[in-house]
Structures are given as structure tokens and as C-alpha cells.
KEMI-199647 format. One record per residue (C-alpha): residue number from 1; x, y, z; residue in three letters. Coordinates in pm, 1 decimal, m for minus. Layout:
ROVEX    i         x         y         z   aa
ROVEX  NUM         X         Y         Z  Ala
...
END
This chain:
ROVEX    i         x         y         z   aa
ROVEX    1    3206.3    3134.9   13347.6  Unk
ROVEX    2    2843.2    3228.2   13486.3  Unk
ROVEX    3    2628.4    2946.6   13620.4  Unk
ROVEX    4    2496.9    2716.6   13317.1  Unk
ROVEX    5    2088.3    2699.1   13310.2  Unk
ROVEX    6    1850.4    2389.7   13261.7  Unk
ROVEX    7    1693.4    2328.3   12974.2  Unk
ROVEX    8    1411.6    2031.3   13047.9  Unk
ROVEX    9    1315.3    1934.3   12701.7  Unk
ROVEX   10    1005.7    1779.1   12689.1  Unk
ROVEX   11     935.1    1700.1   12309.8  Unk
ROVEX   12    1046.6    1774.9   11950.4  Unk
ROVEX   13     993.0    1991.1   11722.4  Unk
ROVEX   14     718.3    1855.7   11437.7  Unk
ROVEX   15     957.4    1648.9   11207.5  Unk
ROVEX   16     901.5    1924.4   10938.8  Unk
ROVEX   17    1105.9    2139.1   11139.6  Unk
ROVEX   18    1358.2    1963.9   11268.4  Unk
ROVEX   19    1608.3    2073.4   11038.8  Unk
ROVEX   20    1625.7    2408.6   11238.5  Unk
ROVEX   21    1684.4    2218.5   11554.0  Unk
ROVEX   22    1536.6    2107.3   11860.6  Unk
ROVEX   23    1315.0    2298.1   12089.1  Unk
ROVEX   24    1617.8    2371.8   12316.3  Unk
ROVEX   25    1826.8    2462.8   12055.5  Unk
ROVEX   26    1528.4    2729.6   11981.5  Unk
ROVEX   27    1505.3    2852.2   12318.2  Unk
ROVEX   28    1879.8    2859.2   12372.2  Unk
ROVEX   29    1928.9    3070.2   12051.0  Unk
ROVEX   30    1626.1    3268.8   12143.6  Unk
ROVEX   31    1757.1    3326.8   12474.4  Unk
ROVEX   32    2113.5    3470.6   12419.4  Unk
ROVEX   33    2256.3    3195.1   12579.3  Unk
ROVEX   34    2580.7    3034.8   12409.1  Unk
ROVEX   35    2606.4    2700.5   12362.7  Unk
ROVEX   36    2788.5    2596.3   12757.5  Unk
ROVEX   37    2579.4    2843.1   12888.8  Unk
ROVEX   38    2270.5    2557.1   12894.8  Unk
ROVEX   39    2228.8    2184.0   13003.6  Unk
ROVEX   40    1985.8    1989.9   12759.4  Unk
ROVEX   41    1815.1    1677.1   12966.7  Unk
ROVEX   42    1565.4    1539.1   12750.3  Unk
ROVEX   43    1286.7    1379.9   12962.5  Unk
ROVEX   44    1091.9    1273.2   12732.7  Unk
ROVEX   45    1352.2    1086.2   12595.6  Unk
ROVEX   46    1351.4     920.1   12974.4  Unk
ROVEX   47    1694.8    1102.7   13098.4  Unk
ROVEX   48    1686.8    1139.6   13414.1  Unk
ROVEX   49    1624.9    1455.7   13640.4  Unk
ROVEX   50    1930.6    1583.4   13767.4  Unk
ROVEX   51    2042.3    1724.6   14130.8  Unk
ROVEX   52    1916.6    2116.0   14111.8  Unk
ROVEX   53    2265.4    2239.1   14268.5  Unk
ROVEX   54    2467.7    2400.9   14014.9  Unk
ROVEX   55    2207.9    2550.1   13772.0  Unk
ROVEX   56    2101.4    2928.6   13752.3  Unk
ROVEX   57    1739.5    2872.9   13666.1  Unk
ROVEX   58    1518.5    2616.6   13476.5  Unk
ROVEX   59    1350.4    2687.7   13142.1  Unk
ROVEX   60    1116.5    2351.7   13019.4  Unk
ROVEX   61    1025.7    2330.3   12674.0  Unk
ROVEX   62     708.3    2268.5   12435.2  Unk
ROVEX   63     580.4    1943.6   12359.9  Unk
ROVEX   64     326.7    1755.7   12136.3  Unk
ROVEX   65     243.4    1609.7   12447.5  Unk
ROVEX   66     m64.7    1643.8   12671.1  Unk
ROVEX   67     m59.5    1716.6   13007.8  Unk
ROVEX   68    m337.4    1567.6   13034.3  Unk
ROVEX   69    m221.1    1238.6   12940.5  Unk
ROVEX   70      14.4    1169.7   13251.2  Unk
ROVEX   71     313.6    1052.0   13087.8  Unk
ROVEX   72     520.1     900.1   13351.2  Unk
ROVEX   73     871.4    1129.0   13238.4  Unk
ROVEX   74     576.5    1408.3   13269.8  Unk
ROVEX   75     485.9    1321.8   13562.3  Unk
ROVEX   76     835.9    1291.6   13722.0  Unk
ROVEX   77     922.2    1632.6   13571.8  Unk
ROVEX   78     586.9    1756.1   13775.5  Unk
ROVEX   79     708.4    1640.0   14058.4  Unk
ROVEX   80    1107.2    1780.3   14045.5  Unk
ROVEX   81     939.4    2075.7   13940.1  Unk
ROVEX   82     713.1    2109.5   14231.7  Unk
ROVEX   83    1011.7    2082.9   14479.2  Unk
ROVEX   84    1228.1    2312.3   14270.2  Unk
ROVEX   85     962.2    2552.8   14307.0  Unk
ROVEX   86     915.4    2556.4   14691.7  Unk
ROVEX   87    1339.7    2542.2   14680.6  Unk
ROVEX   88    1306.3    2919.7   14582.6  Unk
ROVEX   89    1477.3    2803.5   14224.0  Unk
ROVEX   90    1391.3    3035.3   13913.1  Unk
ROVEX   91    1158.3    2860.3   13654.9  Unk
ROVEX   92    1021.7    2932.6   13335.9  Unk
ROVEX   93     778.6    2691.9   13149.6  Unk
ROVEX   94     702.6    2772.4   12811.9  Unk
ROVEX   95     322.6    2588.0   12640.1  Unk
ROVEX   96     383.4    2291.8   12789.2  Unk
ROVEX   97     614.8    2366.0   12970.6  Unk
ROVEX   98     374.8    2635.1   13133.2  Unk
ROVEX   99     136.9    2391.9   13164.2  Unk
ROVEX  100     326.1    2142.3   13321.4  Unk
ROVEX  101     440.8    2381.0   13600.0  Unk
ROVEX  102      77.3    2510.5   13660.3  Unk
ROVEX  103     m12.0    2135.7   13719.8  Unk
ROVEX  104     295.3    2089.4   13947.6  Unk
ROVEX  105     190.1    2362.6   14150.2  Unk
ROVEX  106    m164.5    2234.8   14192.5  Unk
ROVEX  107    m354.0    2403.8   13944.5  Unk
ROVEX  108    m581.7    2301.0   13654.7  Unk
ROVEX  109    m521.1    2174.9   13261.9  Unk
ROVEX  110    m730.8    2081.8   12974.9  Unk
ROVEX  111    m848.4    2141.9   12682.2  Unk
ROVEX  112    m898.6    2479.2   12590.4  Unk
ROVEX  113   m1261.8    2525.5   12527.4  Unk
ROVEX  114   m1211.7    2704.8   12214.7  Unk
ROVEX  115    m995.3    2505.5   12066.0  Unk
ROVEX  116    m673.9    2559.4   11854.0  Unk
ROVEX  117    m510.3    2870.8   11908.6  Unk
ROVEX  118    m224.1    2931.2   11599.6  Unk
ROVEX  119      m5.5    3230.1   11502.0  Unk
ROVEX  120     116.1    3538.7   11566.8  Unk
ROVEX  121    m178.5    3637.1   11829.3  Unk
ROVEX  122    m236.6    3936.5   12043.0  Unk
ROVEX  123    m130.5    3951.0   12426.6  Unk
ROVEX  124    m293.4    4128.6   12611.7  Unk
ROVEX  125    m135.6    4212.8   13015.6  Unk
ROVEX  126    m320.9    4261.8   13333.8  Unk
ROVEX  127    m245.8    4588.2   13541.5  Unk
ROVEX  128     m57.1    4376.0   13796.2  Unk
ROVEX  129     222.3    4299.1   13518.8  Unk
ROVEX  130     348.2    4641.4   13518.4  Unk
ROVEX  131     516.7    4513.9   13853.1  Unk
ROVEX  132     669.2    4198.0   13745.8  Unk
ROVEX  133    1026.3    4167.2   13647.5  Unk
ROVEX  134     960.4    4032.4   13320.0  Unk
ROVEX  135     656.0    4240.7   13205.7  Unk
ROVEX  136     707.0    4587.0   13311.2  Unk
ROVEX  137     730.0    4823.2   13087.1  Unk
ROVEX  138     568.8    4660.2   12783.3  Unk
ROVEX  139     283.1    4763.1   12650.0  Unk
ROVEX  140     m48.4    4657.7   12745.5  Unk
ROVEX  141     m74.8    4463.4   12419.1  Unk
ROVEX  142     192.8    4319.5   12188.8  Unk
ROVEX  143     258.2    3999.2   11938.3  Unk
ROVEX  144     344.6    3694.3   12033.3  Unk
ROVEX  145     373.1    3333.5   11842.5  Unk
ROVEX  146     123.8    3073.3   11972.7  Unk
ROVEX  147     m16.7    2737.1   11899.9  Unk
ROVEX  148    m192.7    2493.1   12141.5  Unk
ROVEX  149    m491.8    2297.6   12216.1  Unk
ROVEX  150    m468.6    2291.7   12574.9  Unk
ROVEX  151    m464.9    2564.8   12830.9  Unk
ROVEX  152    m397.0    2643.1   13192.6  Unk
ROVEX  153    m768.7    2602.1   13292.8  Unk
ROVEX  154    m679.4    2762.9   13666.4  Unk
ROVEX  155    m405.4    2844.2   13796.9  Unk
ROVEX  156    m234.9    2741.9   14123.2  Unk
ROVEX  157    m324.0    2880.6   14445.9  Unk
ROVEX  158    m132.6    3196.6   14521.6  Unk
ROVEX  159     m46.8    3233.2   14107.8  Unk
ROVEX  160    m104.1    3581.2   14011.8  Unk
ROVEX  161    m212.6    3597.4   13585.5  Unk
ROVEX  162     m22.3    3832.9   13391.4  Unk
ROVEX  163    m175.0    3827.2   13067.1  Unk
ROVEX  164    m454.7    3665.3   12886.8  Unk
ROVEX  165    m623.6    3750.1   12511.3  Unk
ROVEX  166    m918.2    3679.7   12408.0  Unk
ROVEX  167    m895.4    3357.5   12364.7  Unk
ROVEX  168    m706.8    3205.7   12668.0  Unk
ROVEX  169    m767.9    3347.1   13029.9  Unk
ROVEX  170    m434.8    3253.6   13108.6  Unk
ROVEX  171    m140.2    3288.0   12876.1  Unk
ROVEX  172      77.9    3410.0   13174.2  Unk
ROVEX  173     161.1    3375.4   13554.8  Unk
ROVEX  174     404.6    3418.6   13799.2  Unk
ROVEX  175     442.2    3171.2   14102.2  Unk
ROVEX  176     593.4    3338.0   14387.0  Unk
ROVEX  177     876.5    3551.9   14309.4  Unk
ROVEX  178    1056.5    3302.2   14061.6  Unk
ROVEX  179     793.8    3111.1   13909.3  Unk
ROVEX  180     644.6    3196.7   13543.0  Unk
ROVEX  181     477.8    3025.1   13304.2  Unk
ROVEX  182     419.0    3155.7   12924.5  Unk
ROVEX  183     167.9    3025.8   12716.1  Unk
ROVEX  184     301.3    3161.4   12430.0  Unk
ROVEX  185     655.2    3042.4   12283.4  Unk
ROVEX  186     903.3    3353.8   12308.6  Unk
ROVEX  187    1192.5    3140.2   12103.4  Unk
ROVEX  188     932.8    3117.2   11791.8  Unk
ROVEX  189    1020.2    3333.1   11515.4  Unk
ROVEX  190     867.4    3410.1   11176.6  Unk
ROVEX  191    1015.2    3130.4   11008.9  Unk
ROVEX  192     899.7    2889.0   11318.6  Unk
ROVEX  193     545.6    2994.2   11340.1  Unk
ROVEX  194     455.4    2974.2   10986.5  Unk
ROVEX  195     662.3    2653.6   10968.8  Unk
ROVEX  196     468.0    2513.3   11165.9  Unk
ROVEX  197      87.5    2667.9   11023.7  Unk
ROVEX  198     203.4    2464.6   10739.8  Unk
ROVEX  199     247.6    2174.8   10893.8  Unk
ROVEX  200     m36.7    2174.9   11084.7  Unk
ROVEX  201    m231.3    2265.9   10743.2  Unk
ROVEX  202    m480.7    1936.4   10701.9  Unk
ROVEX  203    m578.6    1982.2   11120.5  Unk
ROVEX  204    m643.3    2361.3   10993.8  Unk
ROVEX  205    m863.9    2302.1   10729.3  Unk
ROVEX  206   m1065.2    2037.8   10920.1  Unk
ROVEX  207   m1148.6    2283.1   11187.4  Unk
ROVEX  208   m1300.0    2527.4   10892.5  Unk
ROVEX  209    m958.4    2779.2   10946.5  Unk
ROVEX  210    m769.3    2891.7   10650.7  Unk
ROVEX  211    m363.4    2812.5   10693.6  Unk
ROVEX  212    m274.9    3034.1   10391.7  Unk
ROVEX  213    m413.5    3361.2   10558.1  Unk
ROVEX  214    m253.8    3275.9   10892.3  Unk
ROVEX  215      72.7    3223.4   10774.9  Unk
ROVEX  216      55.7    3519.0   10556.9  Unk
ROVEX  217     m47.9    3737.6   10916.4  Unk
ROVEX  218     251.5    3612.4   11080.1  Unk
ROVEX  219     443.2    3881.1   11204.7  Unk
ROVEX  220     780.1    3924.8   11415.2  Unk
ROVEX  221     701.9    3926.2   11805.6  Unk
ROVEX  222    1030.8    4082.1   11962.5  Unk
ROVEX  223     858.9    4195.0   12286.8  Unk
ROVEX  224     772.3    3795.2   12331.6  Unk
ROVEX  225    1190.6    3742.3   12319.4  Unk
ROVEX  226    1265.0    4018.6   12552.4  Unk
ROVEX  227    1045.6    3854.5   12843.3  Unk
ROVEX  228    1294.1    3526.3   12750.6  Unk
ROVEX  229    1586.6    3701.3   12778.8  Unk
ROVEX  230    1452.9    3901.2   13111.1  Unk
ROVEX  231    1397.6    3570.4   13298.7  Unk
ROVEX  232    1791.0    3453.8   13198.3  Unk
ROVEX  233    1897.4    3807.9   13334.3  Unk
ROVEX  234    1690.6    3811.1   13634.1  Unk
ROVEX  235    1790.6    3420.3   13725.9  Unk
ROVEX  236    2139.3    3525.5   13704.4  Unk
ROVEX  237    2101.4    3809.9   13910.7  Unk
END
């Protein structure tokens, strides 16, 4: 049996959607990854970190949280993170999750200055992807499913971005050689993203933005999966 991975879930789905699962349940599915094939440790349910012997690689999950807000289980998980990182381990944050591990690392979170980014939103990669493991090859623009307020204001010294659009400067890096972060969520499908337009509907309409026409231009992202299920290959390897 190949090495299980971590999953470090850091919130839950918007209740809404919780009949499909939880976030790791998402990003297991999403990943190709059967069901012993991952170890769920919920931090923000205040489980505790575990000893990174024994694991493949680290994936850490989306959250309604802030990282701004300096949660104490967030601010543990920086902290693991951090020394996973400089251990050489393979890590892969995902909104949150990405900004969590740009924080770790030293670099820079807020608000993004635009606000709310939300739905199926173009991608757009930097020159330098073409030689990352998870990146090359794809186009120079593709789908993906988004939605956050906050963004990876700068990244950590040494971070090299991948991709950006035109609304967030960073919606990918790579730390090192097993380090990435992804702004967008690669386990969101059709049926996620719109899910979730709807149930963000009421924040939508107070920010002038109409939820019917952004659900309606949701649209599959299967380039955003690949990159998901190129980190689990390339952690194995």
C-alpha cells in the first residue's frame, strides 16, 4: 500500500453544502486518492498536528477563516507548516490553505484590494510555469473555480509566482522544489462552485454583482484537477 497523504482540514464547507461532504472529502475525491490513501486531521476542530514521518505529502484545505485573524489552531498549523517546509516535505495549500503556507513562509496576507473574487475565472501562467512540475504543459490560460476575499498580498522570499489573472497577482507559487500554493480550489466542480454562488447570493447582491449570471457562466475547469492530481503523483514519486 503506497504512503497515505495529509489532509490538514482547516474549515467546512458552507452548511448549504455539506451534504456533498467535507472539504477533504472534496479534495480526496478530486484528487484520485481512495479513501486509506489520506489522513483527515481537522485543526480547526483543535486535533492536534501529528509527527510528519509516515506521510507522502501534505495538502491543507479551504476555510471560512481569515488568515488574518490569527486563530491559534491557524497559527499552530503555520508553524508545523513552516518546519515541514524547510524538512524538504511536499505541500500543497489550496485558498486558505495557500494562504496559510505563504504566511508560514514569511510572506504577506490580506484583503484583496478588489474584493470578492467568485466563479469559474480565468488563470492566467507566467513563462516560468512551463518549468514546474505541476504547470507545464498547460496552456497559458485555462478555467479554474475561485472564491475569496483575501489574497496572498506577497509572497515569501525565494517564492517564484506561477500564475496570476487579472484580478489577483498571485493565484500561484511554488516554494522551493516542493512547496505550492493555489489560490484557486482544483477539487471544486460545477456543482460546488455554483453551490456555493448561491449561497453566497445576499453578500453578491450587496456588492452590486449579479449571482444568477455567475452561476449560469460556471463552467467545468479540468486543467485546475490535473495540477491536483500532479502534486499527488509527483509527492509519491
Amino acid at each position: 500500500m503506497r504512503t497515505p497523504f495529509l489532509i490538514l482540514q482547516t474549515g467546512q464547507p458552507t452548511p448549504s453544502m455539506r451534504r456533498y461532504g467535507s472539504f477533504a472529502h472534496w479534495i480526496r475525491v478530486a484528487a484520485g486518492l481512495e479513501r486509506d490513501a489520506a489522513v483527515v486531521v481537522d485543526v480547526e476542530a483543535g486535533a492536534a498536528l501529528p509527527q510528519r514521518a509516515g506521510f507522502a505529502g501534505v495538502i491543507v484545505t479551504g476555510s471560512a477563516a481569515m488568515v488574518t485573524e490569527r486563530r491559534d489552531w491557524s497559527e499552530r498549523s503555520a508553524e508545523w507548516l513552516h518546519r515541514a517546509a524547510h524538512a524538504g516535505m511536499p505541500l500543497l495549500g489550496i485558498c486558505y490553505g495557500h494562504q496559510l503556507i505563504a504566511h508560514a513562509l514569511g510572506g504577506s496576507v490580506g484583503n484583496n484590494p478588489q474584493g470578492r473574487e467568485m466563479g469559474t475565472v480565468a488563470i492566467d501562467l507566467h513563462p516560468q510555469a512551463q518549468q514546474d512540475p505541476l504547470f507545464q504543459g498547460l496552456p497559458p490560460c485555462f478555467p479554474a473555480q475561485a472564491t475569496h476575499l483575501q489574497s496572498v498580498l506577497q509572497v515569501p522570499a525565494g517564492a517564484t509566482v506561477l500564475a496570476r489573472n487579472a484580478h489577483d497577482a498571485c493565484h500561484a507559487f511554488r516554494w522551493g522544489q516542493q512547496v505550492w500554493g493555489l489560490q484557486f480550489h482544483p477539487e471544486f466542480s460545477t456543482t460546488h462552485m455554483r453551490g456555493y454562488i448561491r449561497a453566497r447570493q445576499d453578500a453578491l447582491v450587496h456588492e452590486g454583482r449579479n449571482a444568477k449570471q455567475l452561476a449560469h457562466a460556471v463552467s467545468a475547469a479540468p486543467l485546475a484537477r490535473k495540477i491536483l492530481r500532479r502534486f499527488v503523483r509527483h509527492a509519491q514519486r
